[in-house]
Every structure is written in C-alpha cells, then in structure tokens.
C-alpha positions as CSV (number, residue, x, y, z in Angstrom):
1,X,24.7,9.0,10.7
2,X,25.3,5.8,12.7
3,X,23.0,7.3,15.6
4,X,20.7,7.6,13.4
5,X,21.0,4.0,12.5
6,X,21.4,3.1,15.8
7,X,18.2,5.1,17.1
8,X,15.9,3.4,13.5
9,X,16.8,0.1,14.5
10,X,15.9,0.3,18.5
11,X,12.8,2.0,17.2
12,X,12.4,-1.2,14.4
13,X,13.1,-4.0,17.0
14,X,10.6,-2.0,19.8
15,X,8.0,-1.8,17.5
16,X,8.2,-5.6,16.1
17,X,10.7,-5.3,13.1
18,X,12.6,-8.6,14.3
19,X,9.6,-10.4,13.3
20,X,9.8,-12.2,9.6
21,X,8.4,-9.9,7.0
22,X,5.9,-11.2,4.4
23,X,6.6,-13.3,1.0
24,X,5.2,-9.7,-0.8
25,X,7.6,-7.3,1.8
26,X,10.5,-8.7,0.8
27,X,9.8,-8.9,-2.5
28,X,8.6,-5.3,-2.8
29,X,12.0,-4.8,-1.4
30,X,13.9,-6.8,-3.4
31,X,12.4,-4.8,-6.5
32,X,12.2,-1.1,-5.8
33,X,12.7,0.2,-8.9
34,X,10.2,-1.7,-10.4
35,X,7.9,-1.0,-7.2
36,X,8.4,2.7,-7.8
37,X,7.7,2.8,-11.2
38,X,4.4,1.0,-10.9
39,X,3.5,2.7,-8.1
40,X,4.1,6.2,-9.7
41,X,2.3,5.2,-12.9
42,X,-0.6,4.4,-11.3
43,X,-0.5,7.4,-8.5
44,X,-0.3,9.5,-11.7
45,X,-2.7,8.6,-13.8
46,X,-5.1,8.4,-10.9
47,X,-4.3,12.0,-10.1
48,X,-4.8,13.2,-14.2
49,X,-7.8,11.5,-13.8
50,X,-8.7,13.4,-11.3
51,X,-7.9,16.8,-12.5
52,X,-8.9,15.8,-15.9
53,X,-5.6,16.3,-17.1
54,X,-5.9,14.4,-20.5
55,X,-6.4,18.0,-22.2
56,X,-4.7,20.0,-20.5
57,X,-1.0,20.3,-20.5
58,X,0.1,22.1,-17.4
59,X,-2.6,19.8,-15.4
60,X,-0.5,16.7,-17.1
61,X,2.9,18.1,-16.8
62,X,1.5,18.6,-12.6
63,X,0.0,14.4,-12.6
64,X,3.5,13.4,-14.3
65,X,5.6,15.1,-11.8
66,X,3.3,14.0,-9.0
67,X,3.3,10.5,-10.4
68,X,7.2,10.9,-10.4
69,X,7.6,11.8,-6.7
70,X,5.4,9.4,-5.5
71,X,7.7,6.4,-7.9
72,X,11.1,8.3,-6.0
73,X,9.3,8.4,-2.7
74,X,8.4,4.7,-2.6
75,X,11.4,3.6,-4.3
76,X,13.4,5.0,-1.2
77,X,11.3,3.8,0.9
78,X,12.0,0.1,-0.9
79,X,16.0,0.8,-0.6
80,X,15.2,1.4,3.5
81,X,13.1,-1.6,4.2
82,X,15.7,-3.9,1.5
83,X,18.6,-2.5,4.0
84,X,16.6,-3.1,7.0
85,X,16.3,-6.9,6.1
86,X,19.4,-7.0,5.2
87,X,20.5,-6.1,8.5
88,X,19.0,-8.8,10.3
89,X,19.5,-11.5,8.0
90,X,23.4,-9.8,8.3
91,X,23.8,-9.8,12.3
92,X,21.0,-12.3,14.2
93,X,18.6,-12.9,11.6
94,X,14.5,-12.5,11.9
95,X,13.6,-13.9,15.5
96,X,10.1,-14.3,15.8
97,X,8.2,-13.3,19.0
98,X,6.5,-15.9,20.9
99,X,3.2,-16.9,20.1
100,X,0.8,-15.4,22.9
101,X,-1.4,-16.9,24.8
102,X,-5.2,-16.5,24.4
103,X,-6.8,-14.1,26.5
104,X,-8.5,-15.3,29.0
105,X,-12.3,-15.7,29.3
106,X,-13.3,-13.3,32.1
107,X,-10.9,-10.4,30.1
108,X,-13.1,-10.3,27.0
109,X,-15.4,-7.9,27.0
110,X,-19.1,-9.6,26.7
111,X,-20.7,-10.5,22.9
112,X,-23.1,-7.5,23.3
113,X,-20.6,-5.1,24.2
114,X,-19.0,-6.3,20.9
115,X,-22.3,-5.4,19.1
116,X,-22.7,-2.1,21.0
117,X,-19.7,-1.0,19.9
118,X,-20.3,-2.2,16.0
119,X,-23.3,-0.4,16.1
120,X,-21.9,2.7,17.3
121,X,-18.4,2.5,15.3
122,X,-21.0,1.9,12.3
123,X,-23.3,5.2,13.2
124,X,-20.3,7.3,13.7
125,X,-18.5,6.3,10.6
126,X,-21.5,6.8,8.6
127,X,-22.1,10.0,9.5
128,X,-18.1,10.9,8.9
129,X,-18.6,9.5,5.4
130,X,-21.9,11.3,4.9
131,X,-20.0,14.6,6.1
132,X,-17.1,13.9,3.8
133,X,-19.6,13.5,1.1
134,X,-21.2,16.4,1.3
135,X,-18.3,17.6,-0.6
136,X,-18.5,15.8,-3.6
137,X,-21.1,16.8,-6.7
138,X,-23.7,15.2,-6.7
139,X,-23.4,14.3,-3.0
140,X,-23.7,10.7,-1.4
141,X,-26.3,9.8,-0.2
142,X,-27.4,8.1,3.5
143,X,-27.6,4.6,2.3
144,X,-24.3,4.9,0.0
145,X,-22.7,6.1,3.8
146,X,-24.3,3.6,5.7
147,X,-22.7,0.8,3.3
148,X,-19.4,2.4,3.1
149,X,-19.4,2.3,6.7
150,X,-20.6,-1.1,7.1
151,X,-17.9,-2.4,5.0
152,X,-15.2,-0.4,6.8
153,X,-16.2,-1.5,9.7
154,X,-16.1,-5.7,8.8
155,X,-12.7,-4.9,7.0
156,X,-10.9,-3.6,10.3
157,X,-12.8,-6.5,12.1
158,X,-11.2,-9.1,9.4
159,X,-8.1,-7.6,9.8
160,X,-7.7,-7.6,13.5
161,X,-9.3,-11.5,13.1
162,X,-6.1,-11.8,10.7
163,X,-3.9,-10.5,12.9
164,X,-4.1,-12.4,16.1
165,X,-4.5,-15.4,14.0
166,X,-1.3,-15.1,12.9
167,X,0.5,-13.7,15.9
168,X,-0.9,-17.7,17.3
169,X,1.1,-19.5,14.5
170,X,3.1,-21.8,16.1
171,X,6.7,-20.5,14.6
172,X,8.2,-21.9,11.1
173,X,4.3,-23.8,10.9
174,X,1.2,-22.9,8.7
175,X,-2.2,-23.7,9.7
C-alpha cells in the first residue's frame, strides 16, 4: 500500500499537484459527504429524467441506485483529494511553481493562423455535433450545431486565456 502511495504522489507532484488548490477544491474536500450527496441527487434525478423514471418503479429504483454510486464514487474521490492536501500541508506544504515567462514574439504562431485554426476547430466540431445529433428525436439542426460549436469553441479559448493568466500570477498576489 505505501508504493502505491509512494507511486500517486510522484505522479501528483509530476503532474502539478504541489501547486495551491482552489478556495472551491479544498472545500469540496473538506465536505465530501455533503459533496456526494448533492452530487448523487442531482446525477439521479438527471438520469430519471432521462429515462422517465417518475412512473416507473424499476426505471426509479435503476436512477436511485445510479444516483447512489455516483454520491459514493465522488465522495471517495473527496476523502483522496482531502488526504492529498493533507499531505502536503503535513510534510513541505503547497510550493507553487514559478511564474513563466511570456513566450516570446517570434514563437507565437501568426493572428491568422489563430483564425485558420478557429475556423476549422469550428467546422469540425459542428459537424461532430451535427453527427451526434442525428441521434436524438427530432434531430438538431445545422444552425443549432454551428452555435453549439461556436460556443465550445470560445469556452476552451476562455479557458486556456484563464489558465496562463493565472500560471503569470506573481505568487501569494492577485491581480
């Protein structure tokens, strides 16, 4: 069991685990019973939603036990990241990488490359989500895909924006 351990937290510390968590990680972690439970609720009734499961009892009794496994599942996974932090706040505490530096000028691709490859992460995605749609009765439509994909597309964009914003945070400052 200790190489186990042993082998999570190389893995943890490789991958960037040393790094402060957020205000809401730790206190997901803090709470996982009460993260479980909400978290099942909601997975549940989403899922007898879903099958329609309001009349039918064995189509309930399938969403509650769903809804159950998914409140265990993330309540474990809670325990895991609570022990995690309390690892490092145990032995060295949360060490925060270095901010790095801004990438130079001549690395970054060009401002229409950027576009190019909007435009052709939008078609592509809009076609996926047009595919996946297919499946669904009535089926979406072009337009519903192409805004789907459009907004998928500016999400990962804010979120990579969000990102490197924050990996240039001077450390123990806000800006």
């Amino acid at each position: 069991m200790d190489a186990l351990k042993r082998a999570f937290l190389k893995f943890d510390r490789r991958f960037g685990g040393t790094e402060p968590p957020p205000r809401a990680q730790v206190f997901l972690a803090r709470h996982p019973v009460g993260t479980g439970v909400v978290l099942g609720v909601v997975n549940g009734m989403l899922l007898a939603w879903v099958l329609s499961a309001f009349d039918d009892p064995g189509r309930m009794l399938q969403a509650v036990l769903w809804g159950l496994g998914v409140g265990l599942f993330f309540w474990l996974l809670c325990r895991v990241e609570r022990w995690r932090q309390a690892h490092y706040e145990r032995t060295d505490g949360f060490r925060p990488t270095p901010a790095a530096p801004p990438v130079p000028e001549q690395d970054r691709p060009p401002v229409w490359f950027e576009g190019v490859h909007w435009l052709c992460l939008w078609g592509a995605l809009t076609v996926l989500l047009w595919l996946a749609g297919r499946l669904k009765d009535p089926p979406n439509d072009w337009p519903t895909s192409a805004i789907l994909a459009g907004v998928a597309v500016i999400g990962s964009w804010g979120a990579r924006l969000l990102k490197e914003r924050r990996r240039r945070r001077p450390p123990g400052g806000r800006s």
